[in-house]
C-alpha beads as a LAMMPS data file, in Angstrom:
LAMMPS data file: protein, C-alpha beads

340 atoms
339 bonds

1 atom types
1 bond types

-500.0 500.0 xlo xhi
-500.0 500.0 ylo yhi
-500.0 500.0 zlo zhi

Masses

1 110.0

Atoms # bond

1 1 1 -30.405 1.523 28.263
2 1 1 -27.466 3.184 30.184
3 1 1 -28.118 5.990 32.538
4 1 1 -26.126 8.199 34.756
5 1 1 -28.138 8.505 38.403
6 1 1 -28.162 11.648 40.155
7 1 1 -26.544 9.788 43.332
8 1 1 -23.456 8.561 41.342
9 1 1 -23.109 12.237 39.928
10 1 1 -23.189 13.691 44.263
11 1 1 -20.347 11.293 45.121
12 1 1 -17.529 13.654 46.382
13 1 1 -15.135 14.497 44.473
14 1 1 -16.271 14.544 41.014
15 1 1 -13.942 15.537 38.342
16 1 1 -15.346 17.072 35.491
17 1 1 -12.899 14.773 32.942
18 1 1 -13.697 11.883 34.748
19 1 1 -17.642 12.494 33.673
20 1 1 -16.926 13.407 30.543
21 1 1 -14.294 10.751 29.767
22 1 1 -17.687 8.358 31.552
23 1 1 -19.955 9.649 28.987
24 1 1 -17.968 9.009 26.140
25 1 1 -17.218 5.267 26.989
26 1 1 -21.288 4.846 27.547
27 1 1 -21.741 6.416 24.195
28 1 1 -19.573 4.179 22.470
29 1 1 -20.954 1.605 24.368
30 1 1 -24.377 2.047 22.957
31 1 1 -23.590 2.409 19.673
32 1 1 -21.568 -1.247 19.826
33 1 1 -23.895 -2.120 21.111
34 1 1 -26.433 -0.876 18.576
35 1 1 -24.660 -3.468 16.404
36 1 1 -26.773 -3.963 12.833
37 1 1 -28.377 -1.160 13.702
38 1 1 -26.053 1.486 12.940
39 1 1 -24.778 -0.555 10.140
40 1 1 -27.956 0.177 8.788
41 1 1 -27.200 3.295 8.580
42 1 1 -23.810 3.627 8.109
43 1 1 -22.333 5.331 6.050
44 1 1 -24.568 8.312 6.395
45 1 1 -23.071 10.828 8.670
46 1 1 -20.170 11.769 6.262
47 1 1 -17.866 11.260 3.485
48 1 1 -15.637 8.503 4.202
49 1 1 -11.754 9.123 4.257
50 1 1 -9.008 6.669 2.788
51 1 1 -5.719 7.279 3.217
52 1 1 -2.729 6.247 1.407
53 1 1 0.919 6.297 2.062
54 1 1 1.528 7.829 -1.816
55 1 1 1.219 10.672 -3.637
56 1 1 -1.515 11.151 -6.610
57 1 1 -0.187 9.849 -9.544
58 1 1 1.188 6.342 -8.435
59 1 1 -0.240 3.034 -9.035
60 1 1 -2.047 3.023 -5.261
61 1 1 -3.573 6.136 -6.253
62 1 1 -5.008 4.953 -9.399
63 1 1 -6.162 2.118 -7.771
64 1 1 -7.764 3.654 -4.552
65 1 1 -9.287 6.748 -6.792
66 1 1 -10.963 3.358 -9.303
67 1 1 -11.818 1.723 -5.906
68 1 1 -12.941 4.567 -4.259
69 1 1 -15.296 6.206 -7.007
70 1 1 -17.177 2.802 -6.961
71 1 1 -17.275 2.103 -3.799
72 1 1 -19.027 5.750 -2.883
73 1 1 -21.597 4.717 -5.704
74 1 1 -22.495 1.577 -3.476
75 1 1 -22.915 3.259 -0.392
76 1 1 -24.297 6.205 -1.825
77 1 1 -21.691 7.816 0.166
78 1 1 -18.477 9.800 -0.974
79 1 1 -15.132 8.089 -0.497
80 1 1 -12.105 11.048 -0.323
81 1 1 -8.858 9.788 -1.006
82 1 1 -6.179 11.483 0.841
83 1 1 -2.618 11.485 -0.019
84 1 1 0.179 11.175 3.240
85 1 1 3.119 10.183 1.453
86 1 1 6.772 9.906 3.513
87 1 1 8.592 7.871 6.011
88 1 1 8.349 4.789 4.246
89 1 1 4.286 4.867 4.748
90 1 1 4.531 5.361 8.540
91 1 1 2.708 9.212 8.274
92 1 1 -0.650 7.513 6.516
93 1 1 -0.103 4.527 8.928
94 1 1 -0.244 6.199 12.145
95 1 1 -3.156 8.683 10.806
96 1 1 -5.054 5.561 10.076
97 1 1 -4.421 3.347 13.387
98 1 1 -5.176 6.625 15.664
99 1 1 -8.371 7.476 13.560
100 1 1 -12.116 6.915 15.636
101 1 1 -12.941 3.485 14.449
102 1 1 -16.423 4.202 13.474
103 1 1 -15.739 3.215 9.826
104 1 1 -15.108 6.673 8.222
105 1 1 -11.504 6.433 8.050
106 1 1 -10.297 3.220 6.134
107 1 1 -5.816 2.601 4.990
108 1 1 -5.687 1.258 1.711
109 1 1 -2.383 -0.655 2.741
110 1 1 0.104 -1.612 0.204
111 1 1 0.934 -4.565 2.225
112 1 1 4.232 -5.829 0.689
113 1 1 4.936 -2.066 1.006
114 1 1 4.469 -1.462 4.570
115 1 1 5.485 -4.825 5.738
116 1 1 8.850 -4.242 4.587
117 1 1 8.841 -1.085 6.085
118 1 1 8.036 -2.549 9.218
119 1 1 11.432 -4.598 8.139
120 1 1 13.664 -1.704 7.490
121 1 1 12.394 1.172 9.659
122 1 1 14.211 1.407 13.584
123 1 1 10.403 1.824 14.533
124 1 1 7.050 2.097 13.198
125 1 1 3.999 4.154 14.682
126 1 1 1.542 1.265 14.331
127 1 1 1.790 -2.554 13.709
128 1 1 -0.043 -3.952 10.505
129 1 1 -1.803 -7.013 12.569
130 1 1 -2.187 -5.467 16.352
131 1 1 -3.725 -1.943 14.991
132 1 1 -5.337 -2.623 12.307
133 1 1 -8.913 -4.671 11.349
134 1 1 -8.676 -6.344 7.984
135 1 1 -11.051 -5.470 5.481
136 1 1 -10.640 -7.215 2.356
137 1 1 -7.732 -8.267 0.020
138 1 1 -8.240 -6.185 -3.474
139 1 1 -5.280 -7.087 -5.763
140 1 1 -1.680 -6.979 -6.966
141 1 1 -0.062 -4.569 -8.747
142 1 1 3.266 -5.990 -10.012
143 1 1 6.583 -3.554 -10.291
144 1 1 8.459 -3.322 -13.949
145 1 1 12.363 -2.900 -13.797
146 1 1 12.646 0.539 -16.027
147 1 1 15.708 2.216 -17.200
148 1 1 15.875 5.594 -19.428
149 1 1 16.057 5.924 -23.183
150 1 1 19.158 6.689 -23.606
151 1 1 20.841 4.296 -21.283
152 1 1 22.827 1.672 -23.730
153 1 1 21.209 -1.585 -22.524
154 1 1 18.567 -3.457 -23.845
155 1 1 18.331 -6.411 -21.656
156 1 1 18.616 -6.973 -18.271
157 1 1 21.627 -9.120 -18.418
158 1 1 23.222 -5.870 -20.455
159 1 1 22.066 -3.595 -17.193
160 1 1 24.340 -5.588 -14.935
161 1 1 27.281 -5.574 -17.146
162 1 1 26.881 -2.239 -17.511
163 1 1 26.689 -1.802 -13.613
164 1 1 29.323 -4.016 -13.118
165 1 1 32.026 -2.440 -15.510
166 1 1 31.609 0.580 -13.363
167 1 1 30.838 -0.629 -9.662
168 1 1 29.081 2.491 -7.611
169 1 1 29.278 4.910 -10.166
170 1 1 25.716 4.300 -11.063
171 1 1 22.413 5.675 -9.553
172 1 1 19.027 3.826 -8.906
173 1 1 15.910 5.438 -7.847
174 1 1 13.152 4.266 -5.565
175 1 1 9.850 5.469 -4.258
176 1 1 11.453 6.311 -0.939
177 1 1 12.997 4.527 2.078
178 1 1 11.754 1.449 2.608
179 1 1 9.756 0.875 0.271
180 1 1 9.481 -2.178 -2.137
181 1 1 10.687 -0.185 -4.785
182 1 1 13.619 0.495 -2.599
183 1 1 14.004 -3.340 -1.209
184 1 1 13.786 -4.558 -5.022
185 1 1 16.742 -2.570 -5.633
186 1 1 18.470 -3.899 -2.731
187 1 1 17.563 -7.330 -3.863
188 1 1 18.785 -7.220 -7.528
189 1 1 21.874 -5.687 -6.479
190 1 1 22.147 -8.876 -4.303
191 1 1 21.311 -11.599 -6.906
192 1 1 23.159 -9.607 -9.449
193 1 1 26.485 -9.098 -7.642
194 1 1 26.332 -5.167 -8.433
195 1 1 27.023 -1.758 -7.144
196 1 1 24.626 1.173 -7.555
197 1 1 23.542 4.453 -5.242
198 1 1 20.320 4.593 -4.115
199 1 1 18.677 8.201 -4.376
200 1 1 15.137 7.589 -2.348
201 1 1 11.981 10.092 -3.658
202 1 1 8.914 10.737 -2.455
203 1 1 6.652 8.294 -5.012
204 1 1 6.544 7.643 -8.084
205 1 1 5.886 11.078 -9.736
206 1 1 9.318 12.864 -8.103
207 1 1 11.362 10.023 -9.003
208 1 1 10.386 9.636 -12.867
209 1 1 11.577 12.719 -13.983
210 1 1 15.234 12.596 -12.764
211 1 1 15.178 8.558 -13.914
212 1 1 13.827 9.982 -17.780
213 1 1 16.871 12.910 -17.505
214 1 1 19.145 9.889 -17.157
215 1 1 20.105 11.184 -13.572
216 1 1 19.337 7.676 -12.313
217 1 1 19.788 4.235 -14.073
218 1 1 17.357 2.083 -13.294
219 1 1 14.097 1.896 -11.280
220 1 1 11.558 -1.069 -9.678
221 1 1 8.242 1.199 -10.322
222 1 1 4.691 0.511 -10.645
223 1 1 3.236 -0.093 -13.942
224 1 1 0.479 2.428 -13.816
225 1 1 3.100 4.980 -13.445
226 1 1 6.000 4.130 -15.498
227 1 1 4.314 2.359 -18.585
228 1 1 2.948 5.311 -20.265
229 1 1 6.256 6.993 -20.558
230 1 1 7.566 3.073 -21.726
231 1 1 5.309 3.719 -24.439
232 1 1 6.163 7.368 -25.186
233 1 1 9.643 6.322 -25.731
234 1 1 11.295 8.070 -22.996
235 1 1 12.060 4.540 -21.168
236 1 1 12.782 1.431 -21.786
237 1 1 10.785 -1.637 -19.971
238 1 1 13.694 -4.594 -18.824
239 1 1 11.485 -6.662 -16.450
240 1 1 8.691 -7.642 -14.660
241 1 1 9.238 -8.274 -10.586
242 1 1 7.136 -10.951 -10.142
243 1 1 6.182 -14.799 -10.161
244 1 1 4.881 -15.160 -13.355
245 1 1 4.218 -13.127 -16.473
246 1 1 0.974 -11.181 -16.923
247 1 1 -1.548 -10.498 -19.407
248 1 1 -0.791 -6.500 -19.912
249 1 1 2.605 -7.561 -20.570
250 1 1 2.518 -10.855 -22.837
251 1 1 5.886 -10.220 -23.800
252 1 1 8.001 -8.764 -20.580
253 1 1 10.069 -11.398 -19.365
254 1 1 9.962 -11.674 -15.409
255 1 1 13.352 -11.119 -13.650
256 1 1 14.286 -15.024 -12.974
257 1 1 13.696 -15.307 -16.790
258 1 1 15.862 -12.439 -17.486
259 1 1 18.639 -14.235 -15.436
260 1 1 18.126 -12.820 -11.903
261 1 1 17.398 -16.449 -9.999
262 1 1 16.027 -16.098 -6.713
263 1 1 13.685 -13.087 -7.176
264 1 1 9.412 -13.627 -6.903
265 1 1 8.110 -10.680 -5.691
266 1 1 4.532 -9.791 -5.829
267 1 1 3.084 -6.030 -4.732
268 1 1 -0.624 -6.976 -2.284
269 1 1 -2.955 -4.442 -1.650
270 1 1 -5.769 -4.631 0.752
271 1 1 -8.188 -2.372 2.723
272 1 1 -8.031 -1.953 6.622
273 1 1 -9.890 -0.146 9.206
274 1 1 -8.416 0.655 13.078
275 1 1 -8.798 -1.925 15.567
276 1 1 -11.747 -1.272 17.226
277 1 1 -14.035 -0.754 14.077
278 1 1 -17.428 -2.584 14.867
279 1 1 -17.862 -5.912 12.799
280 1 1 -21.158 -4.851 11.188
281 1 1 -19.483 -2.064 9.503
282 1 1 -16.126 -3.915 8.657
283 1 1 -19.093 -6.416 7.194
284 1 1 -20.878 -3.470 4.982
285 1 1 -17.646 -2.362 3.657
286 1 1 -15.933 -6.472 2.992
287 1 1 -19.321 -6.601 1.277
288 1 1 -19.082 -3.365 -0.833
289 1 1 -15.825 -4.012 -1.917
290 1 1 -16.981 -8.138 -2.846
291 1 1 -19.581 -5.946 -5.503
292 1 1 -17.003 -3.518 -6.836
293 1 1 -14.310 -5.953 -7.457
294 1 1 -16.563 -8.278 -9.720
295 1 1 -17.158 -5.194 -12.220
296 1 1 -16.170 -6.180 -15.582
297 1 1 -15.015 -2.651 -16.428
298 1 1 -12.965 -2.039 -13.631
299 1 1 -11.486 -5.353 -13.885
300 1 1 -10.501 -5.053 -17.501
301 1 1 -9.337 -0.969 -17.391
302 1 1 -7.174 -1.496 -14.508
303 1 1 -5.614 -5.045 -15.750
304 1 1 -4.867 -2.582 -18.730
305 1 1 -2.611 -0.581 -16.386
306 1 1 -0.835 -3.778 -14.952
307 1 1 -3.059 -4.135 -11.874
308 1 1 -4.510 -7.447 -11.011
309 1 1 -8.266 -6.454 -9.112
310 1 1 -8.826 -9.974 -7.038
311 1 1 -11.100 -9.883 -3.580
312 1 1 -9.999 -12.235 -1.023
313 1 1 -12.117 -12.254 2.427
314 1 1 -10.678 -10.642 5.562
315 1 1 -9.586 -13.271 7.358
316 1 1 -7.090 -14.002 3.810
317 1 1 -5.910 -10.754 4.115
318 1 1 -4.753 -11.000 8.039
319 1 1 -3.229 -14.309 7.154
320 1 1 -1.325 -12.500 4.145
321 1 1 -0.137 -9.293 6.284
322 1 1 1.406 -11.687 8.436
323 1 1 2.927 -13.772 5.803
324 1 1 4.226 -11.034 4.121
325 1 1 5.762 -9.755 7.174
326 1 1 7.573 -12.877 8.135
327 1 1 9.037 -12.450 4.612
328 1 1 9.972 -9.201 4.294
329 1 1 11.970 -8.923 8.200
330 1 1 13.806 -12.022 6.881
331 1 1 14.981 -10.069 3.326
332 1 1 15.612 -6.795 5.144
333 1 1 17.752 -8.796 7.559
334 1 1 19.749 -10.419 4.625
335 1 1 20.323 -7.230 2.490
336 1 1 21.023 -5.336 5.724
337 1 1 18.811 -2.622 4.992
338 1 1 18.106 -0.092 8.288
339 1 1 16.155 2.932 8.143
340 1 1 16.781 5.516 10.800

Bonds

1 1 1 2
2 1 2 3
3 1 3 4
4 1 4 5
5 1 5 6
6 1 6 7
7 1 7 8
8 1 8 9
9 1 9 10
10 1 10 11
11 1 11 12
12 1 12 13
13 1 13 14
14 1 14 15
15 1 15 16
16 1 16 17
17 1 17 18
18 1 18 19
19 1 19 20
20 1 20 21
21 1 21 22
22 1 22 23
23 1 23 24
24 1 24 25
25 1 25 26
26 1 26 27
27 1 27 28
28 1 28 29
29 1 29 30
30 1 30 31
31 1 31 32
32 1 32 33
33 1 33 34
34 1 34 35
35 1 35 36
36 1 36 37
37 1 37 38
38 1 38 39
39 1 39 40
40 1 40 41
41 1 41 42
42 1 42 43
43 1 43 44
44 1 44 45
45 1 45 46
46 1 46 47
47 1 47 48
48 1 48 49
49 1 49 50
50 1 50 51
51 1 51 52
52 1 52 53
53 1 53 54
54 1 54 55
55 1 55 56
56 1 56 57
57 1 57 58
58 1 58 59
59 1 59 60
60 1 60 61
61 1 61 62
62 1 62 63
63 1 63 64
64 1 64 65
65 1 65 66
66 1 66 67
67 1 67 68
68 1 68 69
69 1 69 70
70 1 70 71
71 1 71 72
72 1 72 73
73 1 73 74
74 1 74 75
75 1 75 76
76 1 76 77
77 1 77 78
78 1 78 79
79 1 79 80
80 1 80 81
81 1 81 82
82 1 82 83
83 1 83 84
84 1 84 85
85 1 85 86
86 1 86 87
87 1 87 88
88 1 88 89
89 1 89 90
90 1 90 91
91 1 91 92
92 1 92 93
93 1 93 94
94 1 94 95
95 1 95 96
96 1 96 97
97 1 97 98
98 1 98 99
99 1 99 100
100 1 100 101
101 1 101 102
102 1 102 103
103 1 103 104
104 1 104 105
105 1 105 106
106 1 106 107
107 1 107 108
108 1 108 109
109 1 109 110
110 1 110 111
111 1 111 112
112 1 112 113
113 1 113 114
114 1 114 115
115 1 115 116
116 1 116 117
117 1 117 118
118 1 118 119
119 1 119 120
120 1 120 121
121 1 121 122
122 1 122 123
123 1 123 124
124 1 124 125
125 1 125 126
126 1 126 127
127 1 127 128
128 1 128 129
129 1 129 130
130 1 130 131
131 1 131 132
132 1 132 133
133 1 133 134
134 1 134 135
135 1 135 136
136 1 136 137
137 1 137 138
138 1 138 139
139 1 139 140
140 1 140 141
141 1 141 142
142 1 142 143
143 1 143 144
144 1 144 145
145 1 145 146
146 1 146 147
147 1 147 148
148 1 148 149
149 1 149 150
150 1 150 151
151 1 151 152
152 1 152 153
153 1 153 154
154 1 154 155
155 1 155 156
156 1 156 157
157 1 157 158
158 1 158 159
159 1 159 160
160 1 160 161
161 1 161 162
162 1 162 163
163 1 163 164
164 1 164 165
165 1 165 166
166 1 166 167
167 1 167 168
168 1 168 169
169 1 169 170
170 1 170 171
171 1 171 172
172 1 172 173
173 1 173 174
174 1 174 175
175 1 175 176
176 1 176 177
177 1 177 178
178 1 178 179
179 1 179 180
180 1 180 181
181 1 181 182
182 1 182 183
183 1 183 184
184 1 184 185
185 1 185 186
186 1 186 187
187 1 187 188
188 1 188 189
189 1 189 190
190 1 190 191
191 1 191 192
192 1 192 193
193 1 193 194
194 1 194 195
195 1 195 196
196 1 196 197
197 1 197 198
198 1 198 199
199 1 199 200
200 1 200 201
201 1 201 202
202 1 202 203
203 1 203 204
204 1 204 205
205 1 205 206
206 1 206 207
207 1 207 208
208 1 208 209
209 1 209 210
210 1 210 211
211 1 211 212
212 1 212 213
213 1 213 214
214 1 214 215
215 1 215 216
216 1 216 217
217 1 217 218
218 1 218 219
219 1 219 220
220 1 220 221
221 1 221 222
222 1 222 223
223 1 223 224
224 1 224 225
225 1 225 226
226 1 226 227
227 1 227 228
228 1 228 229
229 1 229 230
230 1 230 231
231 1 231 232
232 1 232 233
233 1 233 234
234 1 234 235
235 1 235 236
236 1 236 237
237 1 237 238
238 1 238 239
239 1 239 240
240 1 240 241
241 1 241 242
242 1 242 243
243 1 243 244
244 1 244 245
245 1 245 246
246 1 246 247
247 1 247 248
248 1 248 249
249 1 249 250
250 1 250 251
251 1 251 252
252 1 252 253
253 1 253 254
254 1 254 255
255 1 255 256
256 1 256 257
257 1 257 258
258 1 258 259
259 1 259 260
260 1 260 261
261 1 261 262
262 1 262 263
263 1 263 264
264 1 264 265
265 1 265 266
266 1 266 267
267 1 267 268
268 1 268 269
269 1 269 270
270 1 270 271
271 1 271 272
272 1 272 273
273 1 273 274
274 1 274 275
275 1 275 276
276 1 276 277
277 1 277 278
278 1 278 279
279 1 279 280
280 1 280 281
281 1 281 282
282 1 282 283
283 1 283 284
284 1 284 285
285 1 285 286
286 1 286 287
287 1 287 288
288 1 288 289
289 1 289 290
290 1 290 291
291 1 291 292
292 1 292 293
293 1 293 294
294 1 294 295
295 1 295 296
296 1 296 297
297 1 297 298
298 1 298 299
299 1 299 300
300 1 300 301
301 1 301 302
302 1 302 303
303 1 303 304
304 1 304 305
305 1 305 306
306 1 306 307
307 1 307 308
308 1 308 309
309 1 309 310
310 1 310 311
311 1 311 312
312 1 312 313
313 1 313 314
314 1 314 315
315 1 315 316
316 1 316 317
317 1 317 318
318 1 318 319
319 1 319 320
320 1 320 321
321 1 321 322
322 1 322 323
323 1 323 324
324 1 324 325
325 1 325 326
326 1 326 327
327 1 327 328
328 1 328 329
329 1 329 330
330 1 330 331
331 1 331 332
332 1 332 333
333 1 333 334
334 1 334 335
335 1 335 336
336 1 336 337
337 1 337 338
338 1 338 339
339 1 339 340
């Protein structure tokens, strides 16, 4: 039991802040202290917020709405997905670290995403390993090289000859600054020995319209997001931006196979809390996610969309956040890519 006694309150002078700030500390205090007992009953006081770096429509918001609906179901609790797209992921970053770590505000990080952010950017608002508990790993979601319909190339060894007979006259999009739709780009152009303009957008769902117009040439984009309008004819699918081909995609060669050597990229996603989050609650919600992540349906309508659902414990995911940013400074470095 903590108690305030009437003597400490007389001791001259007093300042009302002081007390309050006092009271505060004891109260968290007691509820840490409460431990299991409060995740008993967590998450009952409210709906609990994620927050992604995105806007709706991309593949983290497909996967954090699939995540989220069955997640709520399993803590008989709503989970609200909130969209804080910009700044290379920095805006949802810093709304997550500075969030009350009490559990109701969680960061579905795309970590390949933010670490190289954390590689490009002159400064981030919050470090991916210092601010941050790790949750649980949740999946990949592999990026597709896409070009419009009516751009003549077929191939992806056509695409650089067709960059390359007119060096800088051609336009790439991205998913903004920083991003690793941005730092694929970057890459390619690397490997590739090419020239292109990079026009940066604000996800997924700003970008595709000007890349279908033929306003930009290519694209690294998320498969959720760019395969439907694959399908509808209105562009055309080069490569896949990973390791190794998947399942979805039997038939999409990966980028080293289409020529590009040097280039295994893969797209992690994983859920955090803020530092401070008590472990009985990051426990409930490893736990939650351990149950929705073996669901047969989920796992076979989102590999449908490209996205490959795997849990990995939380001490995998603070080993991969830091692997990932060792990688990503190093690539940022060697492209020279700075964000202001």
């Amino acid at each position: 039991m903590f108690r305030v006694t009437k003597s400490l309150l007389q001791q001259k002078p007093v300042h009302k802040a002081a007390v309050a700030r006092a009271a505060q500390l004891l109260m968290l205090a007691a509820a840490l202290g409460a431990g299991g007992a409060w995740a008993q009953g967590y998450p009952a006081a409210r709906p609990i917020q994620m927050v992604l770096s995105f806007p709706p429509g991309g593949a983290t918001d497909i996967l954090a709405r699939a995540v989220g609906q069955r997640m709520g179901s399993e803590l008989k609790q709503s989970v609200v997905i909130e969209n804080r797209p910009g700044a290379g992921g920095a805006i949802a970053l810093a709304q997550a670290a500075k969030a009350t770590p009490d559990g109701y505000t969680l960061h579905l990080m795309a970590v390949t995403n933010a670490a190289i952010a954390a590689g490009t950017y002159a400064s981030q608002p919050a470090h991916l390993s210092r601010d941050f508990e790790p949750v649980a790993a949740i999946g990949a979601v592999p990026h597709i090289l896409v070009v419009p319909s009516t751009l003549p190339v077929q191939t992806v060894p056509e695409l650089v000859a067709l960059l390359k007979a007119a060096p800088g006259t051609h336009n790439f999009a991205s998913q903004g600054n920083g991003t690793l739709s941005h730092l694929e780009s970057e890459l390619f152009k690397m490997r590739a020995g090419v020239e292109a303009v990079h026009v940066p957008y604000k996800g997924s769902a700003l970008a595709l319209p000007d890349l279908i117009a033929g306003r930009s040439s290519f694209m690294f984009d998320s498969i959720p997001a760019s395969l439907p309008h694959v399908k509808a004819g209105k562009l055309k699918l080069l490569a896949l931006a990973a390791e190794q081909r998947i399942d979805s995609l039997p038939g999409t060669p990966t980028m080293e196979e289409a020529g590009v050597k040097d280039f295994r990229i893969n797209n992690h996603f994983g859920i955090v809390a803020p530092k401070g989050t008590p472990p009985a609650v990051v426990k409930v919600l490893a736990s939650t996610l351990q149950k929705v992540l073996a669901d047969p349906e989920l796992l076979t309508t989102m590999k449908a969309q490209g996205v490959e659902l795997k849990y990995r414990p939380a001490d995998e995911l603070g080993r991969l956040i830091g692997d990932e940013l060792a990688l990503w400074s190093k690539v940022a470095k060697a492209a020279n890519v700075k964000v202001e």
